[in-house]
matplotlib code that plots the C-alpha trace (Angstrom):
import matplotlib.pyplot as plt

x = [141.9, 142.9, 146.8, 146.8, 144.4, 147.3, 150.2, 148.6, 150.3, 148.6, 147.7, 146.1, 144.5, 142.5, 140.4, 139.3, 138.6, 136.8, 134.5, 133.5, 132.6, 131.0, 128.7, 128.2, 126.7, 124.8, 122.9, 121.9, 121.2, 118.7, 117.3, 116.2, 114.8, 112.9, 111.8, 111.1, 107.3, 106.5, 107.2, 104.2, 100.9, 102.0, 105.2, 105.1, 108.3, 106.6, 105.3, 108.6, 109.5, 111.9, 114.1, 112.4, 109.5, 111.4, 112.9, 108.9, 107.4, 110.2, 109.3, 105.9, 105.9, 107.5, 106.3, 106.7, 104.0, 102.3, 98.9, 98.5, 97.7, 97.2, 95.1, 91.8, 89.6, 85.8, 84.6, 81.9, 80.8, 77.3, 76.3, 74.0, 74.1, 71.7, 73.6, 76.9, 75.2, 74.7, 77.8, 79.9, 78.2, 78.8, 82.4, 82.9, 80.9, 83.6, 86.1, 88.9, 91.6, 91.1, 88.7, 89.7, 87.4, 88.3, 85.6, 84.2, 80.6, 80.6, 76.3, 73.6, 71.5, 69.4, 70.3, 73.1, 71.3, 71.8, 75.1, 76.7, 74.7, 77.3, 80.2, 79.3, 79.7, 82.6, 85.8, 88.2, 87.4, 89.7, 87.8, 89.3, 90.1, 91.2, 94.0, 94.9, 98.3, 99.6, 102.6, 104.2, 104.2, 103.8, 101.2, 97.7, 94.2, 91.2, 89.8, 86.8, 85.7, 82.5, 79.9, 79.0, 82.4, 81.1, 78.1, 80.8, 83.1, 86.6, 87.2, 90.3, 91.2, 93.9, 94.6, 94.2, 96.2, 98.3, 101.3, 100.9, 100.1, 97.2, 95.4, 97.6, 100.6, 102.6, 101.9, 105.0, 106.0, 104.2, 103.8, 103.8, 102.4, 101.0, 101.8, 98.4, 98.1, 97.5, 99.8, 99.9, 97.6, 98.5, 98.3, 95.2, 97.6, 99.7, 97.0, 95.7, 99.5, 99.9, 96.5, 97.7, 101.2, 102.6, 106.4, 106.2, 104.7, 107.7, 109.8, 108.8, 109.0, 112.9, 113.2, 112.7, 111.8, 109.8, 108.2, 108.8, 108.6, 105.6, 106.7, 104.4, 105.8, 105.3, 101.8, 98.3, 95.2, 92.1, 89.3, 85.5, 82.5, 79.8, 77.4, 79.0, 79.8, 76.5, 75.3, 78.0, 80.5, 84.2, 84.4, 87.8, 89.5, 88.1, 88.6, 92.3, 93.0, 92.8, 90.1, 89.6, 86.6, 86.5, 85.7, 87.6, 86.2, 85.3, 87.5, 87.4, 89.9, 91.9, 95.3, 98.6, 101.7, 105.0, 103.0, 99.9, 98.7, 95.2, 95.1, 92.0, 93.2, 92.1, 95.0, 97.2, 96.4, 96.4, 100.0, 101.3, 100.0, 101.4, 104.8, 104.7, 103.8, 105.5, 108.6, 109.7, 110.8, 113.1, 116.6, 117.8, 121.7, 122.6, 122.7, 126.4, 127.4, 125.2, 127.1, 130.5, 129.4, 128.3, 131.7, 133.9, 132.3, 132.1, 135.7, 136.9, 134.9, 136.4, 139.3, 138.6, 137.4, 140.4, 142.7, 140.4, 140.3, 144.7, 145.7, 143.0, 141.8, 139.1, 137.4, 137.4, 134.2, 132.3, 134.5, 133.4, 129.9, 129.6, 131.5, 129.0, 126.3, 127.3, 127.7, 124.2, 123.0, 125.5, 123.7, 120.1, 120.7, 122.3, 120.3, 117.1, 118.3, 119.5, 116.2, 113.8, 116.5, 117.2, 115.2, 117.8, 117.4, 120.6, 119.6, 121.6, 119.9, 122.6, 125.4, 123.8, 123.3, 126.8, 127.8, 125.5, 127.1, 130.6, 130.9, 129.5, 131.6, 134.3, 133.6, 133.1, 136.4, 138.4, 137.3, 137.4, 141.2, 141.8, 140.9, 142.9, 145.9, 145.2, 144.4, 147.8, 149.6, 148.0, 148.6, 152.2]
y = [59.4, 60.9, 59.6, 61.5, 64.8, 64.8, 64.6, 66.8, 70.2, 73.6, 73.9, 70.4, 71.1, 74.3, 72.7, 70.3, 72.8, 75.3, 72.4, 71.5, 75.0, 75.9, 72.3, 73.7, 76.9, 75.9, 73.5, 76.3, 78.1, 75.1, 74.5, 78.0, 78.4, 75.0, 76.8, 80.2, 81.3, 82.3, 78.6, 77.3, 78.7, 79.4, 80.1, 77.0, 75.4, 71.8, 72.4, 71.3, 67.7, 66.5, 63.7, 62.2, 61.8, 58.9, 57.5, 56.9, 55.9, 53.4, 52.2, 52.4, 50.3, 47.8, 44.1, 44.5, 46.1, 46.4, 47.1, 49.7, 47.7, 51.3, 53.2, 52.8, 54.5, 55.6, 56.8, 59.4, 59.8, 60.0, 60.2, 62.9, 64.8, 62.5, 59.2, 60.6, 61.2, 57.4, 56.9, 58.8, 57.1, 53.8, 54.2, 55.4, 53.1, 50.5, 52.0, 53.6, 54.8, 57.9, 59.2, 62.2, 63.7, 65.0, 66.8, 70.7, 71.0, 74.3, 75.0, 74.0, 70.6, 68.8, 66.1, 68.8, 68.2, 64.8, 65.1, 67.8, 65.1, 62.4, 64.8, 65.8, 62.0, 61.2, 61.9, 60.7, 63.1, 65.5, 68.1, 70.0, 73.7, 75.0, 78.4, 81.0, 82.4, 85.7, 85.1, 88.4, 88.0, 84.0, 84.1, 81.9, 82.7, 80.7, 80.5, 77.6, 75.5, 74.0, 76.1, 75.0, 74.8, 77.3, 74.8, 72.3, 72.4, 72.5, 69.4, 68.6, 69.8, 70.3, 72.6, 70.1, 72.8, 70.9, 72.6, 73.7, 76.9, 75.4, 72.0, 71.4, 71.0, 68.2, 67.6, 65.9, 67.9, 68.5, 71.4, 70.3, 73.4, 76.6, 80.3, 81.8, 85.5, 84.1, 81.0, 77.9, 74.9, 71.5, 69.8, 67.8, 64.7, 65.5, 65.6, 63.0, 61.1, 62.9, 61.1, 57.9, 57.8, 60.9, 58.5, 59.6, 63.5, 64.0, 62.3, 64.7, 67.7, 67.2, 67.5, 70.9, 71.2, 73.4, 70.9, 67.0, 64.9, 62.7, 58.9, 57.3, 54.5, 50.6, 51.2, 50.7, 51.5, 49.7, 51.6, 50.6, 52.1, 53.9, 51.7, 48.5, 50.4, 51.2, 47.4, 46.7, 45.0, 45.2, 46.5, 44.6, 46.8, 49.9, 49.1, 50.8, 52.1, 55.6, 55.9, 58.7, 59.8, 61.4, 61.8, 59.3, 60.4, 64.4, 65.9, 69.6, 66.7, 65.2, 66.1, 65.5, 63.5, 61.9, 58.5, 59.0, 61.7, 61.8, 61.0, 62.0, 64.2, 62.0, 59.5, 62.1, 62.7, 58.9, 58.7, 61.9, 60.4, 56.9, 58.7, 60.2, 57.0, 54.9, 57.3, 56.9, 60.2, 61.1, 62.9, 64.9, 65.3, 69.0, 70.6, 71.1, 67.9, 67.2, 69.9, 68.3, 65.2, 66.8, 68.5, 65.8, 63.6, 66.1, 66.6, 63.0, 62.3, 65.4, 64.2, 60.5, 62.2, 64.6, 61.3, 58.7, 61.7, 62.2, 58.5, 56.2, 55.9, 54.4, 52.9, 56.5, 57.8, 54.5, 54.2, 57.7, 57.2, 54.2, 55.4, 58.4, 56.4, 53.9, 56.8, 58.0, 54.8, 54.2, 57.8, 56.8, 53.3, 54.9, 57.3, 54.9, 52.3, 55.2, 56.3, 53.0, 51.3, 53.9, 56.7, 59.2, 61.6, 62.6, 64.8, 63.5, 65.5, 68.1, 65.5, 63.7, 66.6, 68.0, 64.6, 65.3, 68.6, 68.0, 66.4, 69.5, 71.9, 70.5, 70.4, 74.0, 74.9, 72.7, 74.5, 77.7, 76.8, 76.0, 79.2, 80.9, 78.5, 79.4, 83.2, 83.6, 81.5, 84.1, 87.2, 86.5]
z = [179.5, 183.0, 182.9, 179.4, 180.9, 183.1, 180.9, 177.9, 177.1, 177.7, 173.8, 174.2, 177.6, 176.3, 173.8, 176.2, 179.0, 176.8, 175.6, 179.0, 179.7, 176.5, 177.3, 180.9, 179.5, 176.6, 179.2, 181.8, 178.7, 177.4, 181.0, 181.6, 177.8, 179.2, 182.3, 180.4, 181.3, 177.8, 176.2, 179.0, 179.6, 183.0, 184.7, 187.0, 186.5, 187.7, 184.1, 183.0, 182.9, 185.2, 185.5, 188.7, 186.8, 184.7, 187.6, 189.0, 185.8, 185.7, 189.2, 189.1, 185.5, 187.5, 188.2, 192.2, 193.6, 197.0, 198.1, 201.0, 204.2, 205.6, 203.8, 202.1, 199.5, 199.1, 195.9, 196.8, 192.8, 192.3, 196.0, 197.9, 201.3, 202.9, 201.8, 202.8, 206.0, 206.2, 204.8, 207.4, 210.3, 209.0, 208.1, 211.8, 213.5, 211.9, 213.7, 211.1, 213.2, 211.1, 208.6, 206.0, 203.8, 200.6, 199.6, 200.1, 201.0, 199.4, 199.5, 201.1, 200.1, 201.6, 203.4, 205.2, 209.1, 208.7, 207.7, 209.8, 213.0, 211.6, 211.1, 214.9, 216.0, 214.9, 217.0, 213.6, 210.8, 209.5, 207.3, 204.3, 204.1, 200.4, 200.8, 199.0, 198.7, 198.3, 196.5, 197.8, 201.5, 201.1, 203.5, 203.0, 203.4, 204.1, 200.5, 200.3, 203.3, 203.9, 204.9, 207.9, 209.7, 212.3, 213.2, 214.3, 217.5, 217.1, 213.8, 213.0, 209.7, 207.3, 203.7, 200.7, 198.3, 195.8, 194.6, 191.4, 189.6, 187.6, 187.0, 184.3, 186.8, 187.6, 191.4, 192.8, 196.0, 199.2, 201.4, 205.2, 206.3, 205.0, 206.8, 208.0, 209.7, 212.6, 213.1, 210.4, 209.1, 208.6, 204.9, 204.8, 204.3, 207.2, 209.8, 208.8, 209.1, 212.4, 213.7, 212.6, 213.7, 215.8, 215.4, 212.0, 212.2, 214.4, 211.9, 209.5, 211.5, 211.9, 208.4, 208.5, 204.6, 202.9, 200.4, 200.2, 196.9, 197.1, 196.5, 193.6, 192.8, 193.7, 195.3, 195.3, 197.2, 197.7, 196.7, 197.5, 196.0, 198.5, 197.5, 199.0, 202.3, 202.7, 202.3, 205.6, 203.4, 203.4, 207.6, 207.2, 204.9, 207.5, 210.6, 212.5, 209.0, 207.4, 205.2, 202.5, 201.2, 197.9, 194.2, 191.3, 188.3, 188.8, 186.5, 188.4, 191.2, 188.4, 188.1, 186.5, 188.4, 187.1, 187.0, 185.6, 183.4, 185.0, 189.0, 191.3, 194.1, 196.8, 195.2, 195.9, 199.4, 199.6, 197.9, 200.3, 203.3, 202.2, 201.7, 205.4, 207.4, 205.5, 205.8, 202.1, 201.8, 198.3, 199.5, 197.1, 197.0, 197.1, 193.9, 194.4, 193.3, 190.4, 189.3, 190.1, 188.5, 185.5, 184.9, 185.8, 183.6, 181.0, 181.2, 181.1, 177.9, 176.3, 177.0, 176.0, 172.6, 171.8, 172.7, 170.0, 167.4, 167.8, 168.1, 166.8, 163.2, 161.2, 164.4, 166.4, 165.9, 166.8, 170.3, 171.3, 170.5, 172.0, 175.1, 174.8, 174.5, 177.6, 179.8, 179.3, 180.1, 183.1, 184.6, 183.6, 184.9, 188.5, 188.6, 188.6, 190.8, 193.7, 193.4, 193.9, 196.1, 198.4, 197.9, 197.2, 194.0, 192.0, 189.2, 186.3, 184.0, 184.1, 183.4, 180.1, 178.5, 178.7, 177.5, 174.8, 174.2, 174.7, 171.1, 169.9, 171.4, 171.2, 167.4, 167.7, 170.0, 167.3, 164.5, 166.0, 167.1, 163.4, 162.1, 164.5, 163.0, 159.2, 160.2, 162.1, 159.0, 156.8, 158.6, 158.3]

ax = plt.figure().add_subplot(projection="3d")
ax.plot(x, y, z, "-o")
ax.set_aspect("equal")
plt.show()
């Protein structure tokens, strides 16, 4: 098909080119009627699905799996201020090398001396702030905190903001850091990384991104219930690790990611900070060539097509669909495989669906051209 793209005539050519255009337009067109705020409730465009979120479901549906040696879990549901209080001192006294806790102590209780004591104690917490952004200047805001952040000296702490417009977002990017008045904050998950393993904070800092995709797939968390921490069991699975503390089954903390359609936010945090030590960041090729890729493609099946429909008959139709068909599967099945194997995201989803255009247009180009045929026959 490229020999003959080559060799083809400038009435020949035309067609072709004019089909690979008239796919390239109609599929900005269809990805910004996808993205259009008023087909969504909100204008978040991580409300749209996105072709990363296949290649995780794909990986994380996968047989090989690993469980976190790293990082460990604490349900909290169910559990009050004075237990927590018990619970904190515990989980420090078996030495986690660092101990987050998702959760906002947003009024008093009782129980709340007790637990600010423990909270005191322990040189390994990192405490949650929750911002608010003003999407004009981009600058954050202290929003909710717990309430007795002024009783404690200086606690390391971190924002917990997910990035999404709404609950009902997809969360599958990071923000490293948020823009106060007065300087920055850390993300809750990247302090807590940064306590763990400063290799890997620096690592992230020379990546200079604004957000990172969060990397889902293949792993698992141990999670333990209060309830057996506070009977001493399981000090294995605590000690020199980073341990979370948090709700599972809270639905104000549930949220939506391209692997589950219902996560706990402390999964997320575990998943983000997972992604960070770990240093299984995604790379995402510059937009640049998935656009490249997408037309070059587009332009050798066009030309495959207009070179089946002039010199093969009876069988022509089934070659191009089946070559239409395997090329879908040949950028589904690359696409996937860069992504688990190597961590680096090409976004295909540009390229299959000019292939799935191109048949169209150049249906439409063809006709068109014939009408210009009869109507010049006609007008003479």
């Amino acid at each position: 098909a490229l020999f003959w793209l080559i060799d083809m005539d400038f009435k020949t050519i035309v067609p072709v080119l004019a089909s690979v255009v008239g796919a390239l337009l109609f599929s900005l067109f269809l990805k910004s009627v996808l993205e259009a705020p008023f087909l969504f409730a909100t204008a978040d465009k991580n409300d749209a699905v996105q072709l990363s979120d296949f290649y995780s479901k794909i990986g994380d549906n996968s047989n090989v799996r690993s469980l976190s040696q790293d990082i460990t879990i604490i349900s909290t549901d169910g559990i009050d201020r004075k237990r927590m209080a018990e619970l904190v001192s515990i989980v420090d006294s078996m030495q986690p090398k660092v101990l987050g806790m998702d959760i906002m102590f947003l009024s008093k209780q009782e129980g709340d001396e007790q637990l600010i004591a423990a909270i005191k104690a322990s040189p390994r917490i990192v405490l949650p702030y929750g911002l608010a952004e003003n999407k004009k200047s981009d600058i954050y805001s202290f929003k909710d905190s717990c309430y007795f952040y002024d009783k404690l000296a200086k606690k390391k702490c971190g924002a917990v903001n997910l990035e999404g417009l709404s609950i009902k977002s997809t969360i599958r990017v990071f923000k490293p850091e948020f823009k106060m008045q007065n300087g920055i904050i850390r993300n809750f998950a990247v302090e807590i990384a940064r306590l763990y393993s400063n290799r890997s904070f620096e690592n992230l800092k020379r990546r200079e991104g604004v957000t990172d995709l969060i990397n889902y797939h293949g792993v698992d968390f141990m999670e333990i219930p209060w309830e057996e921490v506070l009977k001493g069991k399981d000090a294995s699975l605590i000690k020199n690790k980073i341990v979370l503390l948090g709700t599972t089954a809270s639905y104000a903390d549930i949220h939506c990611t391209p692997v589950k359609a219902e996560m706990p936010g402390v999964y997320i945090q575990a998943y983000t900070v997972n992604t960070i030590i770990k240093e299984r960041y995604v790379n995402q090729v510059c937009p640049m060539v998935n656009y490249l890729i997408a037309v070059l493609f587009s332009l050798v099946f066009c030309s495959y097509v207009y070179y089946v429909r002039q010199n093969v008959k009876y069988i022509g139709r089934l070659l191009i669909r089946i070559c239409q068909l395997l090329l879908m599967i040949l950028f589904l099945f690359t696409g996937t495989y860069l992504y688990l194997k190597t961590n680096t995201y090409v976004n295909f989803s540009l390229a299959l669906s000019m292939i799935g255009s191109s048949l169209l247009m150049l249906d439409i180009v063809s006709g068109l051209y014939w009408l210009y045929i009869k109507f010049s026959h006609f007008s003479k």
